[in-house]
Structure formats: structure tokens, C-alpha cells
DOFITOR-183842 format. One record per residue (C-alpha): residue in three letters; x, y, z. Coordinates in steps of 0.02 Angstrom, whole numbers, padded with zeros to 5 digits, always signed. Each point is the difference from the previous one (the first is absolute). Layout:
# DOFITOR-183842
AlaXYZ/...
***
This chain:
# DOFITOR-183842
Unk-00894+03711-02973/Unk+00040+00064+00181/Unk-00207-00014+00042/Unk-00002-00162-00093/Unk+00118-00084+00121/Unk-00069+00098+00153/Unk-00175-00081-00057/Unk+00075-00168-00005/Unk+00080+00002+00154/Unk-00167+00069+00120/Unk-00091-00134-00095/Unk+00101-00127+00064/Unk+00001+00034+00164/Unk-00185+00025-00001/Unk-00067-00161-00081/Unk+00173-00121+00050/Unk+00037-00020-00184/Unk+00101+00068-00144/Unk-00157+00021-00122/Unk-00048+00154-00072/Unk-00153+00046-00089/Unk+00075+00149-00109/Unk+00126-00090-00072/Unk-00015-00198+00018/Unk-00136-00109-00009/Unk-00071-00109+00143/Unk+00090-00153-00074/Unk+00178+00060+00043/Unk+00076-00068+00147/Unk+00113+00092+00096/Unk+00168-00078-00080/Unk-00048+00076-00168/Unk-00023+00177+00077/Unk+00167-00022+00098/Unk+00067-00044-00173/Unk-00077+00149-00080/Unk+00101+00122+00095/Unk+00160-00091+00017/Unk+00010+00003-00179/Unk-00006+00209+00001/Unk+00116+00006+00130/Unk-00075+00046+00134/Unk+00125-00007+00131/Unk-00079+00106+00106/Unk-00181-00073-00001/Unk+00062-00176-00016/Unk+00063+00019+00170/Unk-00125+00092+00072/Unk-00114-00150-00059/Unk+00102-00130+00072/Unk-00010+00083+00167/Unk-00183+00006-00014/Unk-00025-00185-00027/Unk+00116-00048+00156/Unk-00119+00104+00110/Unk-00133-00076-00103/Unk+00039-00180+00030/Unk+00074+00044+00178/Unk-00181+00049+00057/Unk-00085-00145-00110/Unk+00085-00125+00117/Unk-00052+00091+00139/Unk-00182-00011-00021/Unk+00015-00183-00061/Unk-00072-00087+00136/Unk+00116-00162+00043/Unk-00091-00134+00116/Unk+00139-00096+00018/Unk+00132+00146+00070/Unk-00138+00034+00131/Unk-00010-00170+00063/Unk+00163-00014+00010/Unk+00016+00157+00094/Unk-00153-00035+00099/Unk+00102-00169+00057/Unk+00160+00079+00040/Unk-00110+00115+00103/Unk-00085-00145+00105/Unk+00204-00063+00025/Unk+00055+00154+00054/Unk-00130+00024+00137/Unk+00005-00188+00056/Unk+00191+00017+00017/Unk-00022+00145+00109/Unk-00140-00043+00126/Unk-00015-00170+00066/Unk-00150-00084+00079/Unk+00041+00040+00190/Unk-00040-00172+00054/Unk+00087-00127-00111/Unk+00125+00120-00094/Unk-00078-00069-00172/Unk-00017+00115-00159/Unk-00164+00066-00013/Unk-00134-00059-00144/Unk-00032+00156-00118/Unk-00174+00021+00067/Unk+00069+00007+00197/Unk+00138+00130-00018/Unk-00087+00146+00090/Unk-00020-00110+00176/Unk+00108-00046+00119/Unk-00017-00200-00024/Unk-00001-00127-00148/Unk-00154-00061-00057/Unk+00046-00183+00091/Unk+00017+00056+00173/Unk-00141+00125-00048/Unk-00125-00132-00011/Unk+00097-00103+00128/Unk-00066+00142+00135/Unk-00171-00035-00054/Unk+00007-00172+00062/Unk-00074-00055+00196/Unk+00144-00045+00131/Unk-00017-00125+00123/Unk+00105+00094+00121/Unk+00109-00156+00034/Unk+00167+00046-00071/Unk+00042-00193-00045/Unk-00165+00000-00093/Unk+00021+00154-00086/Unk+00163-00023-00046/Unk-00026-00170-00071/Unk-00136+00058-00105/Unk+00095+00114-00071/Unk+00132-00106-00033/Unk-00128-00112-00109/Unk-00042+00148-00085/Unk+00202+00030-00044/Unk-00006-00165-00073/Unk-00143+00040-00103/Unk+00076+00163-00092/Unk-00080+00038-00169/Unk-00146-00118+00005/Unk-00158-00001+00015/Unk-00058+00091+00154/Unk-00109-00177+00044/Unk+00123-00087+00036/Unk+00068+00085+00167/Unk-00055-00022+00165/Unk-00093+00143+00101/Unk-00060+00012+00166/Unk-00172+00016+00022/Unk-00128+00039+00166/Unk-00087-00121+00073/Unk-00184+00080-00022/Unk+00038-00030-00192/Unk-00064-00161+00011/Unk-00189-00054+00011/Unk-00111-00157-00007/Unk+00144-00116+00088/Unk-00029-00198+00004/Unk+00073-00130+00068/Unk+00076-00113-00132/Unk+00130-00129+00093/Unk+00131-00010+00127/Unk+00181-00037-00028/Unk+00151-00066+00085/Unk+00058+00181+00042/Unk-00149+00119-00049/Unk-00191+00015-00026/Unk-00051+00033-00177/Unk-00171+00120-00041/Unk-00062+00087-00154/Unk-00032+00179-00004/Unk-00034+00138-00100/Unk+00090+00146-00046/Unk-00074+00152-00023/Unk+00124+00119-00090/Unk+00084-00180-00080/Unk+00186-00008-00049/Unk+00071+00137-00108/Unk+00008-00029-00185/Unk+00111+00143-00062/Unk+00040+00191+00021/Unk-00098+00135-00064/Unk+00097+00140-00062/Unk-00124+00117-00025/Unk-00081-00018+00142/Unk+00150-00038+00136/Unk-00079-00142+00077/Unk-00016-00172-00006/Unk-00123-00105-00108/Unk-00078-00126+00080/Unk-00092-00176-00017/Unk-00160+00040+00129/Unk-00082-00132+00113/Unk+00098-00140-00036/Unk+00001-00185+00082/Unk+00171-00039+00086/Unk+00067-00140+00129/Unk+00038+00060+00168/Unk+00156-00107+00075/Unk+00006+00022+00179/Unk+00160-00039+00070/Unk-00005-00073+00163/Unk+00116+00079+00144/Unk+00057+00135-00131/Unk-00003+00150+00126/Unk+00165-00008+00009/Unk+00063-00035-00180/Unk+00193+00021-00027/Unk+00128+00021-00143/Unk+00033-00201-00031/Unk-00169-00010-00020/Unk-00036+00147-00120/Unk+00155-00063-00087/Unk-00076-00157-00058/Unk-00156+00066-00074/Unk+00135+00115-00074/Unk+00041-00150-00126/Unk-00196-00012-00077/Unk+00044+00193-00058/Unk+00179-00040-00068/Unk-00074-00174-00108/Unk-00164+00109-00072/Unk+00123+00139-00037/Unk+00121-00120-00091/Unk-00112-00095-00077/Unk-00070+00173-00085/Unk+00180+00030-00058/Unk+00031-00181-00077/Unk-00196+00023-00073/Unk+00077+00160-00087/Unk+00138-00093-00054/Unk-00093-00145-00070/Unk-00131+00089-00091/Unk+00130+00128-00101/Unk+00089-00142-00074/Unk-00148-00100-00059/Unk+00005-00134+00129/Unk-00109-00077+00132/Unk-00042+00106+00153/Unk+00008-00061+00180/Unk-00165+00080+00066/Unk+00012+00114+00157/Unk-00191-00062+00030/Unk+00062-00160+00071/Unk+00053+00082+00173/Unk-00158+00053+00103/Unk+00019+00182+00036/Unk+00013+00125+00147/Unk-00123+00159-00014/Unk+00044+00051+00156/Unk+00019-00007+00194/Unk-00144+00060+00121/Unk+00014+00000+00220/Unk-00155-00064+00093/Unk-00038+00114+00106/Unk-00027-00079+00160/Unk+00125-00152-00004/Unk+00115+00110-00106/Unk+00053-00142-00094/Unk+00053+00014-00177/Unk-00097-00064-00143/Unk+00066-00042-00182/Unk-00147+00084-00120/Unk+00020-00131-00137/Unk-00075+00009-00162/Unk-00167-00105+00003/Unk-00017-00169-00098/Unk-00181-00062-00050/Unk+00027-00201-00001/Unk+00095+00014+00128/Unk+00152-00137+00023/Unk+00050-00123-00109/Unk-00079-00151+00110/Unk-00182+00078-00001/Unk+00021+00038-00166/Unk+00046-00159-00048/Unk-00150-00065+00085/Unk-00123+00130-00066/Unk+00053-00077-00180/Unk+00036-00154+00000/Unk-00125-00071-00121/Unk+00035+00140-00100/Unk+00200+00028-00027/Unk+00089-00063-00151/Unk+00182-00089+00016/Unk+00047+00157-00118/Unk-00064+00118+00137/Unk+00092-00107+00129/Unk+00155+00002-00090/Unk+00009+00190-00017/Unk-00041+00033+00188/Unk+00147-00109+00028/Unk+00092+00094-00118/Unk-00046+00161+00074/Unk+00045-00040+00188/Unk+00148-00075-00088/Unk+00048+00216-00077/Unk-00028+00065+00167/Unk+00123-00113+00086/Unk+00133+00016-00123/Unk-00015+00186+00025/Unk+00033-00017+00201/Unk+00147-00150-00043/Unk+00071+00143-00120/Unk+00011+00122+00132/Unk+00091-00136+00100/Unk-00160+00002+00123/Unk-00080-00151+00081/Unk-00191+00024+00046/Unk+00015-00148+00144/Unk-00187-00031+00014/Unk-00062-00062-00174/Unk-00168-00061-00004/Unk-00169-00005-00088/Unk-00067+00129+00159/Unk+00144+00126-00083/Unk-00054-00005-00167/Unk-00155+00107-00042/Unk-00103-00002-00141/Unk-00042+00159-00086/Unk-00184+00040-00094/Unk+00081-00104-00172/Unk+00055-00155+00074/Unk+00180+00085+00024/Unk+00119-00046+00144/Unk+00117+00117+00102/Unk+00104-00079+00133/Unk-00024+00102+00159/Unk+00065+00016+00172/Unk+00164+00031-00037/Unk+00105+00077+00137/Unk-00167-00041+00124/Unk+00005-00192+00045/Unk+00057+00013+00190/Unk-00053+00114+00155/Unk+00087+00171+00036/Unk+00043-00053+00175/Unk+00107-00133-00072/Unk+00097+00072-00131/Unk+00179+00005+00066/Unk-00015-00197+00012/Unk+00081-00048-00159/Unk-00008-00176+00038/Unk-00176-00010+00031/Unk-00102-00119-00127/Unk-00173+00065-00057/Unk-00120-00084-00120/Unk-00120-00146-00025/Unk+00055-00181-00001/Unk-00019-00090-00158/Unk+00060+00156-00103/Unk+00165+00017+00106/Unk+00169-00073-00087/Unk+00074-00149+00080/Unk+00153+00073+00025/Unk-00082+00130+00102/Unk-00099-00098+00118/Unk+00186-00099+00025/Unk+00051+00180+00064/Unk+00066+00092-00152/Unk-00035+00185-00078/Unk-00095+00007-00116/Unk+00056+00032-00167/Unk-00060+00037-00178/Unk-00010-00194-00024/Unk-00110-00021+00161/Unk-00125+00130-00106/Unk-00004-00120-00151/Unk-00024-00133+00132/Unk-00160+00101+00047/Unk-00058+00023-00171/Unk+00001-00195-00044/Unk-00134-00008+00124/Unk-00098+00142-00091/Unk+00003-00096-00147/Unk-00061-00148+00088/Unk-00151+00118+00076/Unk-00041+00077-00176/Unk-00026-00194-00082/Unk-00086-00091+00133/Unk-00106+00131+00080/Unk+00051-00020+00183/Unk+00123+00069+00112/Unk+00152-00137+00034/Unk-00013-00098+00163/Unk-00171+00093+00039/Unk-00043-00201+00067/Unk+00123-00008+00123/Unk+00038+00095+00163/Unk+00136+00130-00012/Unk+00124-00050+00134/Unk+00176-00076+00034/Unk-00049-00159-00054/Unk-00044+00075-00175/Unk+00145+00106-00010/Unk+00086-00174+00043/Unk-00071-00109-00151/Unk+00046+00182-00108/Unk+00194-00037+00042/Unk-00014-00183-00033/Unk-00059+00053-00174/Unk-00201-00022+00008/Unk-00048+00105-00163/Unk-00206+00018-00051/Unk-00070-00127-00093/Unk+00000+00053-00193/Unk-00169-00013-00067/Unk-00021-00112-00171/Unk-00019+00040-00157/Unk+00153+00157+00005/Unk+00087+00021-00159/Unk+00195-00067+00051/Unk+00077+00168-00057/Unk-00106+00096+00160/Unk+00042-00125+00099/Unk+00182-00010-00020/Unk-00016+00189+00027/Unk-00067-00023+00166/Unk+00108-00139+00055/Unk+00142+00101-00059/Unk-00052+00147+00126/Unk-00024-00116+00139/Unk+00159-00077-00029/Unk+00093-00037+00169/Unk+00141+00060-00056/Unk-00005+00208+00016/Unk+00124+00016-00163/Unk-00076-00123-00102/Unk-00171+00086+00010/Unk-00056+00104-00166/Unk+00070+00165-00022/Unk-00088+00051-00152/Unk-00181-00019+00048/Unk-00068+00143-00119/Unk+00087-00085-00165/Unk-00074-00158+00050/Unk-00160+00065+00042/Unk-00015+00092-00185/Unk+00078-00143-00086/Unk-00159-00115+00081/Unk-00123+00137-00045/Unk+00050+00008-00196/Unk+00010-00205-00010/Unk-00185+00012+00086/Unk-00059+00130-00143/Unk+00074-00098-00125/Unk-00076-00147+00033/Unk+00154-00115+00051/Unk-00047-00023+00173/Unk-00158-00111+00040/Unk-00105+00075+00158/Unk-00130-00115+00091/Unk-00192+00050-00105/Unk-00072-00030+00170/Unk+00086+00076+00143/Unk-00002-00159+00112/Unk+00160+00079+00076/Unk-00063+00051+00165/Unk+00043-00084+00145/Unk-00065+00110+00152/Unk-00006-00115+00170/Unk-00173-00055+00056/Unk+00044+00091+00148/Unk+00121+00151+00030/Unk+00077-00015+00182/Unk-00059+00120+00100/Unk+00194+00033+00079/Unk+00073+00015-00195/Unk+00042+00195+00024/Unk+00016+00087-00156/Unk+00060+00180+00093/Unk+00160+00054+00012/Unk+00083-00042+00201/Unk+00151-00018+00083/Unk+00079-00195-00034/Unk+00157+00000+00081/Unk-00080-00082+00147/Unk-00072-00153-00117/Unk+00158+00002-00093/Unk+00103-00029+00165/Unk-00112-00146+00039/Unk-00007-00094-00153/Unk+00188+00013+00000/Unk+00013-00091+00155/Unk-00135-00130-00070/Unk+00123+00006-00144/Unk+00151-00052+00124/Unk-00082-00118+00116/Unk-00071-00103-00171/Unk+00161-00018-00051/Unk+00076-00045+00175/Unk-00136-00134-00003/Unk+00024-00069-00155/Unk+00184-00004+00040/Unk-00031-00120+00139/Unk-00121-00107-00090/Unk+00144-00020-00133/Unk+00125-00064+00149/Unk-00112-00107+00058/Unk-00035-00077-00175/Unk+00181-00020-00016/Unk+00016-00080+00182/Unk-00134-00122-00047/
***
């Protein structure tokens, strides 16, 4: 009986189980056989067998293999380390992947980046980059050498800077390679070269305007977040022109804005290019587009100051992006606050009286637009740009409407242009959409034949469509203003003497 149980027990330790060929049958499980010798009391070997299947099980777990304990472990590994060395730089936790250098993997690739060796340069790039933490890596400024760019032309000349196209060779930077630890680039690309004029000597006011194009695109990626996750309509960050970068010529040394290139151009030679060819649907929804991108800067309690056709380029689709924002006066002049820059017949009244501008003074702006988009020409292009001008503006001379508008686009327009700054629309982008689904649906009757242009037989050659200084003209059609009324004044007392 003794060698019975002895059997039993090395049997069970060698094959894990409580089976025994001598004396049970394959079938048995091991409760039976624990049964079997509890009922001979078996004190003795009952315990003994216990014991056995503790260590058994014990070591069982052991091997198990549990994929979830070592992830967890693995984790509270990574958050041990990252508590105890910080990125030497930033003082940041460390990404899992980073912990055995001495920086994060943000200032990491930060180092790989050119400097200019300005400091006020420098550190306002990397102050864009702050406000552009945890997106995509293309949307941050960089600065980038001079003998990047190849195959520069001439394109036009502005009121504060010379415009060319170049191209890129290594191209703006589309995201970070991990496995390589570099940067992925978009190779020999086009891009706009923006030469500011007299910016050798750029300062902080300056640098803190074009600050404000980086805080709307940044918070117009938030509210596009926003927007999409609850199942709503997004305001679309592709309606402010971007910044790839800024570059130093090398003999001037002034700066140049490296701005993302646009293949039609402007809105004014696009409009041209197809006139014969645009729909009043298409019209509407380039309205409606210029209409997101200023609701994004009006959000961000921003004014852009110099709104106009010239300022609102047309990408490869047809798609607008208001530019120039933070750029629409010279560097020299930038501590004059009260210094008025623009083109005449886009300019509020209430500015050319004196005033700031304001948000309303942009709507202002953009009633003009509309008036560009649906009869083909620029506004006042027949007339000479000057006091006089500027004069008839205050007295309330408005463009001619052409025929044949539907009533609700022109209220729409009249409503922008309203002399009154708080009467003026304040929900362009509602009206705008409301337009575009009455147009789909049928409910608003467009012109067949788009006898809606009214371009001058002749454009004057002194109508300036290029951003300049008008606080001169302004000061001289205010006196116009004063001695008109002075005259009339006198012609009224001596209708009364009579």
C-alpha cells in the first residue's frame, strides 16, 4: 500500500496530474483520485498531496505568460525614468523612445533646424513654433538660407515690398521621421518671395504683428477640432494664406516672407482669367470662403486693415486665402499707430474721416469685394485716386450696382457698405451660406447671360490699386471737406439776405 501511494505521488509531480496508470484509468480527473484517498484516510498523503498541488499551481502561474502585467510594467517603467531625468533644455518628461539622451524629442529636432543668428528672429520663430505644439510639423515656420532658392522672377511690386517666385530646393517640411531622426521633406517646391523693403532693421512691434497670422491659423485649428468632433460645420484653416518661412537676402540683408505659392494668383486676375467661365454658384462660394477666413481673424479680435482683392490669393482649385495679414505697412513706420495704409475705394469712410479702423471698417472692405467678384472690375478703377475721390467717398459716392442682381445680394452689399459702422452685417458667413443653399435650390433667379459686367472703357492710369501711405490725401480732402461746407454756409446767408 506504502509503494502504491509512493507511485502516486512521483507520478504527479512528474506529469502535473493526479492520474495513475496502475490503478485509474485515463478518464479520472484529479478530484476523483483526491477522493479516492480521502475516503481511506489518508491523513498523511492527503496532505502531502495538497502541498504538491500549491507548488504545482504556484509554478503554473509562473510560466503563464501575461501580456497585459508586462505592459503595464513596461509603462510604469517609461514613468519612472521620465520622472527622474528631464530634457535639459525645456524640463519636459521625456517620450519613451528619448529616455537615454539628454533632451526631449521636441527640442531634439528643434536643434536640427537653421538659425538666422538674429536673436529677434530666432526667437520669434520659435515662438510660432510654441503656438503650434502637437501639430503637424508643416505648419511652423523655419528659417531657411538664402542659396535655397533658384529660378527667381520678378512677379510685381507692392506698396512696401517686391514680390518674386522661386523655388525651393529641399521644400517645407512635411513631418518627422522617427526612424530616421530627420526631417521629411517636400523637394523643389514653388514659393513667393516677399521682400520687405527697409527691413534691415526689423524690431519687436513689427514681429509682433505678424505674430497675430500664427495665433488666428493656430485658433482656427482648435475651433476646426472643435467643430468637426461634434458633427458640425468646420471653419477651414485654408482660408488664411500661410507662412513657410523667413529667408535674409544676402546683400541688402532684408528679410523676406517665404509664402506658400498660389497658381491663379489673386482674386482680381483670377476673376479676369474666368470670367466667361464662372458660375454665380462658384461666385457665391468664393464669397463665402473669404467670408470663413475673416470671421476667423474677427474671432481672434484681429483686424487685417488692408482688405482687398490684391490680398486674397487663389489657390490651384479656385480656393481663396486672405493674405497679408500682419504685413500691410513698411517696417520703418511701425511705431506710428496713427498712420493710415491702404487703397482708396476699399478704405471705410469712417477711416478716411480720421478714425481706427475697426472690425466694421473690414466688412466695409469686403462689400467692395463683393462688388469686384459680380461685375468683373476693380471699384473706381475709372477715376483717379486722390483727395478729390476720397472726398466724393465721405459724401457717400458708392459704385454703381450693375443690373440684373438678385435683391437678396444686393441688400447684402448695401448692408456692408452701410455708413453707419454698427449697422453694417455682422454675420457675413450665415448670410453667405443661407444665399448659396437658396441658389442650389433653385429659389434665387441668376442672370442666363452674364451681362453683369461693367468694366470702364478706360481704367485711369493714376487709379492705384497698391497698398500706400493716405494720411496725406486724407488730410486734404478733409480740408476740401471744411472749406465746402464754409462755402455753402455763405451761399445759404446770402440766400437768406436776398
Amino acid at each position: 500500500m506504502k509503494k502504491t501511494r509512493q507511485l502516486l505521488i512521483t507520478d504527479y509531480i512528474r506529469k502535473g496530474s493526479m492520474e495513475s496508470t496502475a490503478c485509474h484509468t485515463q478518464d479520472q480527473t484529479n478530484t476523483s483520485l483526491l477522493n479516492v484517498y480521502k475516503s481511506r484516510n489518508s491523513q498523511h498523503c492527503g496532505n502531502q498531496i495538497n502541498t504538491l498541488q500549491q507548488q504545482y499551481n504556484a509554478k503554473s502561474i509562473k510560466k503563464k505568460k501575461n501580456p497585459v502585467s508586462l505592459a503595464s510594467r513596461r509603462r510604469a517603467y517609461i514613468r519612472r525614468k521620465s520622472k527622474i531625468s528631464k530634457c535639459k533644455k525645456c524640463n519636459l518628461r521625456k517620450s519613451h523612445y528619448d529616455v537615454n539622451s539628454n533632451h526631449c524629442k521636441d527640442c531634439y529636432r528643434a536643434s536640427l533646424r537653421v538659425l538666422s543668428g538674429n536673436k529677434l528672429i530666432d526667437d520669434f520663430i520659435e515662438s510660432t513654433q510654441t503656438f503650434y505644439s502637437g501639430c503637424r510639423t508643416r505648419s511652423k515656420l523655419e528659417f531657411i538660407p538664402y542659396d535655397q532658392f533658384i529660378n527667381i522672377e520678378y512677379l510685381a511690386k507692392g506698396g512696401f515690398s517686391v514680390i518674386y517666385k522661386a523655388r525651393w530646393v529641399n521644400g517645407p517640411i512635411i513631418r518627422w521621421n522617427p526612424k530616421k531622426q530627420r526631417y521629411n521633406r517636400v523637394r523643389n517646391t514653388d514659393v513667393v518671395l516677399k521682400i520687405l523693403n527697409n527691413s534691415e532693421k526689423m524690431d519687436t512691434n513689427y514681429l509682433n504683428e505678424l505674430k497675430t497670422f500664427f495665433h488666428c491659423r493656430k485658433g482656427a485649428r482648435d475651433v476646426q477640432n472643435i467643430y468637426t468632433s461634434n458633427g458640425q460645420y468646420a471653419y477651414s484653416v485654408n482660408t488664411l494664406h500661410q507662412y513657410i518661412g523667413i529667408t535674409q537676402h544676402p546683400e541688402t540683408k532684408n528679410y523676406i516672407m517665404v509664402i506658400e505659392f498660389a497658381q491663379n494668383r489673386d482674386l482680381h486676375y483670377f476673376l479676369n482669367k474666368n470670367a466667361n467661365t464662372l458660375s454665380w454658384l462658384k461666385k457665391l462660394k468664393i464669397l463665402n470662403e473669404i467670408a470663413n477666413g475673416l470671421e476667423i481673424i474677427h474671432r481672434h479680435k484681429l483686424i487685417h486693415r488692408d482688405l482687398h482683392s490684391g490680398n486674397i490669393l487663389i489657390r490651384e482649385p479656385g480656393e481663396p486665402a486672405i493674405a497679408d495679414l500682419g504685413i500691410s505697412k513698411p517696417i520703418d513706420e511701425s511705431s506710428d499707430k496713427n498712420a493710415i495704409y491702404g487703397i482708396i475705394p476699399y478704405v471705410a469712410p469712417e477711416v478716411l474721416r480720421g478714425g481706427k479702423f475697426t472690425q466694421a471698417s473690414d466688412i466695409y472692405s469686403f462689400g467692395m469685394i463683393i462688388w469686384e467678384v459680380i461685375s468683373g472690375c476693380r471699384p473706381f478703377s475709372d477715376r483717379e485716386h486722390n483727395e478729390f475721390l476720397i472726398l466724393d467717398i465721405l459724401d457717400g459716392l458708392c459704385p454703381k450696382i450693375p443690373i440684373n442682381i438678385p435683391q437678396e445680394l444686393v441688400k447684402l452689399m448695401e448692408r456692408c457698405w452701410h455708413r453707419d459702422p454698427k449697422k453694417r452685417i455682422n454675420n457675413l458667413k450665415n448670410e453667405l451660406m443661407y444665399l448659396i443653399l437658396k441658389a442650389e435650390s433653385g429659389e434665387i433667379k441668376f442672370p442666363e447671360n452674364d451681362d453683369t459686367n461693367i468694366s470702364p472703357t478706360k481704367i485711369n492710369d493714376q487709379a492705384i490699386y497698391s497698398s500706400r501711405p493716405l494720411t496725406l490725401l486724407i488730410k486734404k480732402a478733409l480740408t476740401l471737406q471744411s472749406m465746402k461746407l464754409n462755402s455753402n454756409e455763405i451761399t445759404d446767408i446770402q440766400m437768406v439776405i436776398m
